[in-house]
C-alpha positions as a Markdown table, in Angstrom:
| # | Residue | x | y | z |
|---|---|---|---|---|
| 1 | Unk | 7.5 | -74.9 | -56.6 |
| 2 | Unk | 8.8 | -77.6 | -58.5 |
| 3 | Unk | 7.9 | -78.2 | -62.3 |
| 4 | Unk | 5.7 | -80.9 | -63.2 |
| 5 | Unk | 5.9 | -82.6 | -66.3 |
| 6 | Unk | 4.6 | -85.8 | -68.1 |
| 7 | Unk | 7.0 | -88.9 | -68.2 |
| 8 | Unk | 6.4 | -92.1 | -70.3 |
| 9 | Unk | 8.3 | -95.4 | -70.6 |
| 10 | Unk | 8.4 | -97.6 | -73.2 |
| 11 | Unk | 7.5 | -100.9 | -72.4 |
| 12 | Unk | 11.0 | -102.0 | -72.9 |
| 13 | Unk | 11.7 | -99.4 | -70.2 |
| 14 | Unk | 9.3 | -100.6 | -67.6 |
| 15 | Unk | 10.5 | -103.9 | -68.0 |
| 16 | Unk | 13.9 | -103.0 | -67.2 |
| 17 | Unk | 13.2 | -100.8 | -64.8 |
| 18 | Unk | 11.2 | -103.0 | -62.7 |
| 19 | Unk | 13.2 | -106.5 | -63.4 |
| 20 | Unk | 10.5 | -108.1 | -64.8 |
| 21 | Unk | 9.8 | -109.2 | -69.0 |
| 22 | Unk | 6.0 | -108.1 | -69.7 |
| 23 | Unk | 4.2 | -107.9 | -72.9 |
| 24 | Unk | 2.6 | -104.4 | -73.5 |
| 25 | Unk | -0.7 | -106.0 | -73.4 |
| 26 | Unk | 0.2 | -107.1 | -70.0 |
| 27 | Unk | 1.4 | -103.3 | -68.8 |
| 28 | Unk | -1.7 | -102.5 | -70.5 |
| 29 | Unk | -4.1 | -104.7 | -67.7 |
| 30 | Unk | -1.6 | -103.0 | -65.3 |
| 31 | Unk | -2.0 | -99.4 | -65.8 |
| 32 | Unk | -5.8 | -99.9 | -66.0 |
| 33 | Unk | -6.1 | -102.1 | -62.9 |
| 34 | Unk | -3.8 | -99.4 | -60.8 |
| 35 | Unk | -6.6 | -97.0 | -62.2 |
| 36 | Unk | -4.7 | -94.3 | -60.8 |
| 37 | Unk | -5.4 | -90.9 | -61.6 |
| 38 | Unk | -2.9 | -89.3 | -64.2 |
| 39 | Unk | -1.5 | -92.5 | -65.0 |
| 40 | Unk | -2.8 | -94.2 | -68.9 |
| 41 | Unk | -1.0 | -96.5 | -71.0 |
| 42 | Unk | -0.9 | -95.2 | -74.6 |
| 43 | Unk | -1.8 | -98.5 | -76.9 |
| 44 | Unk | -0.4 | -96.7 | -80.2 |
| 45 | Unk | 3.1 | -96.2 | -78.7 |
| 46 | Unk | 3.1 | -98.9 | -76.0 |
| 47 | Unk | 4.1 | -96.8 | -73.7 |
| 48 | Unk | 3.4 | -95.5 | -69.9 |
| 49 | Unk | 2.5 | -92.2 | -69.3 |
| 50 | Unk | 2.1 | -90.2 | -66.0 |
| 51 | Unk | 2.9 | -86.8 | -64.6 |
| 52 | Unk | 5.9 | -86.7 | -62.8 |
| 53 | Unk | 4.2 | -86.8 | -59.8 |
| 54 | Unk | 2.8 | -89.9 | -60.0 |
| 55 | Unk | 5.0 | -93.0 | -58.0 |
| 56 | Unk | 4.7 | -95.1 | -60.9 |
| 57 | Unk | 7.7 | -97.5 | -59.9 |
| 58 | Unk | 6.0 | -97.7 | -56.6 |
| 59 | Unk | 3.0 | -98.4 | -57.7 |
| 60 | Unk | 4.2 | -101.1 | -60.1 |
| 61 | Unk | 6.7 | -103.4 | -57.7 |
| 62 | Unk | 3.2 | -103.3 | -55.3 |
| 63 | Unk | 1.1 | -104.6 | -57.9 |
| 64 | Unk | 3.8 | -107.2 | -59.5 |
| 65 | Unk | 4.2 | -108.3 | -56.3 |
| 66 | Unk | 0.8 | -109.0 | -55.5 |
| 67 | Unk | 0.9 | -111.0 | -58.8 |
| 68 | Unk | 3.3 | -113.3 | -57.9 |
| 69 | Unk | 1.5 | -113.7 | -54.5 |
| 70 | Unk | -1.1 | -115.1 | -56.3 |
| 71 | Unk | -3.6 | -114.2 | -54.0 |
| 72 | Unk | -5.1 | -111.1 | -55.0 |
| 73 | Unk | -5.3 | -111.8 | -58.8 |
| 74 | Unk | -6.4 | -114.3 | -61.0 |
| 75 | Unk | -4.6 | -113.2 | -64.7 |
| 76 | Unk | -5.3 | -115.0 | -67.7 |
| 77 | Unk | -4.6 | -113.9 | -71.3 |
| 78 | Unk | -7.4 | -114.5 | -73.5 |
| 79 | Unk | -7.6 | -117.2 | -76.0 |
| 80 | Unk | -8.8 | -115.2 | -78.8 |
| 81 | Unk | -7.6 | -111.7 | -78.6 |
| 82 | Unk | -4.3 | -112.4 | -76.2 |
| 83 | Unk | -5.2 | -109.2 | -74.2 |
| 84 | Unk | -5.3 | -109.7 | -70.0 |
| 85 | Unk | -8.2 | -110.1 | -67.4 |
| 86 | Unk | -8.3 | -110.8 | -64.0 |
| 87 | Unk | -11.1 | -113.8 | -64.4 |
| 88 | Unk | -12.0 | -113.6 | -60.8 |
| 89 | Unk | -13.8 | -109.9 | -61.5 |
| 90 | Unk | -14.3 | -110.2 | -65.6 |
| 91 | Unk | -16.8 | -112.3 | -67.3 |
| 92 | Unk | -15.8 | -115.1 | -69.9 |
| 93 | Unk | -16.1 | -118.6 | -70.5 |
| 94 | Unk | -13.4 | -121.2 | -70.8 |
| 95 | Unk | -12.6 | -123.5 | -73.6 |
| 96 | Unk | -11.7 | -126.4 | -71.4 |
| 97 | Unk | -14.0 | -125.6 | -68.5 |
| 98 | Unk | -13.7 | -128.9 | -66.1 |
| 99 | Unk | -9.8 | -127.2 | -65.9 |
| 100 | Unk | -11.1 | -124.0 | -65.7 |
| 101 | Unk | -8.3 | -123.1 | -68.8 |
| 102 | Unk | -8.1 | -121.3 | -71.8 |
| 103 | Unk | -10.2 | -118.5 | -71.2 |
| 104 | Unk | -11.9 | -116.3 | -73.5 |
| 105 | Unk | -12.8 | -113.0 | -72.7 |
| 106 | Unk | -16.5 | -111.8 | -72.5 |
| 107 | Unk | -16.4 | -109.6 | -75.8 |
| 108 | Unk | -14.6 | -112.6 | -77.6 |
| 109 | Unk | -17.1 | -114.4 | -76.5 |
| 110 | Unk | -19.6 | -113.0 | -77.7 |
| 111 | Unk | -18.6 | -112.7 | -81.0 |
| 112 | Unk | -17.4 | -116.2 | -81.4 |
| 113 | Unk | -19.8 | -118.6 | -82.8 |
| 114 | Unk | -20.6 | -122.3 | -81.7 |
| 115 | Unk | -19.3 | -123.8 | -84.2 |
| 116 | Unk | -16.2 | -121.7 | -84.3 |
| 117 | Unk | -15.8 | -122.9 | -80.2 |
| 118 | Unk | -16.5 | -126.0 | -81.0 |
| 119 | Unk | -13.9 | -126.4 | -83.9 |
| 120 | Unk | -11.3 | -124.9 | -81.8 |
| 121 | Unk | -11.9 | -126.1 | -78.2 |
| 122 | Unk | -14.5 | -129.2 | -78.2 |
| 123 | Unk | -13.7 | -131.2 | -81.1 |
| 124 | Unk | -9.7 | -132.3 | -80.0 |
């Protein structure tokens, strides 16, 4: 029987690991989108944690790969808190909407008032 035991890398790690320069907000989105079981990213050490088991490499190169597809996901960093969404399956609003650019995230947006969107996006 072989030993299981919980693995985590550092988001330095995962970046070199998998060739690719992400921000730990970004590797954040990416754990939770994976939504695999036994696999979390922990926010106070920005790192990814899994049981040995899981093929965490694997599952990675698929998803970066479908991100530079561009086909399958729409990522944007929000505006306001710089944290990831796919806007094609999270609410949100955009601060130059005939572009369809900038966009805020739905619990930004919610706590943002008119006037501050309005100093920040409209009046330019």
């Amino acid at each position: 029987m072989k030993n299981i035991r919980q693995s985590s890398l550092s988001v330095t790690e995962a970046n070199q690991a998998l060739d690719v320069d992400f921000e730990a907000s970004m590797w954040a989105f990416m754990v939770k989108t994976i939504n695999y079981p036994d696999l979390e990213f922990e926010p106070t050490t920005d790192s990814i944690c899994f049981m040995s088991y899981v093929p965490f490499k694997a599952l990675a190169k698929e998803w970066i790969a479908e991100i530079n597809e561009g086909t399958t996901y729409d990522i944007r960093s929000c505006e306001v808190c710089a944290g990831y969404f796919d806007v094609n399956k999270t609410d949100g609003i955009y601060g130059n909407p005939a572009d369809l650019e900038e966009f805020i995230c739905f619990p930004c947006a919610e706590r943002m008032t008119a006037r501050e969107y309005y100093e920040r996006f409209s009046e330019r």
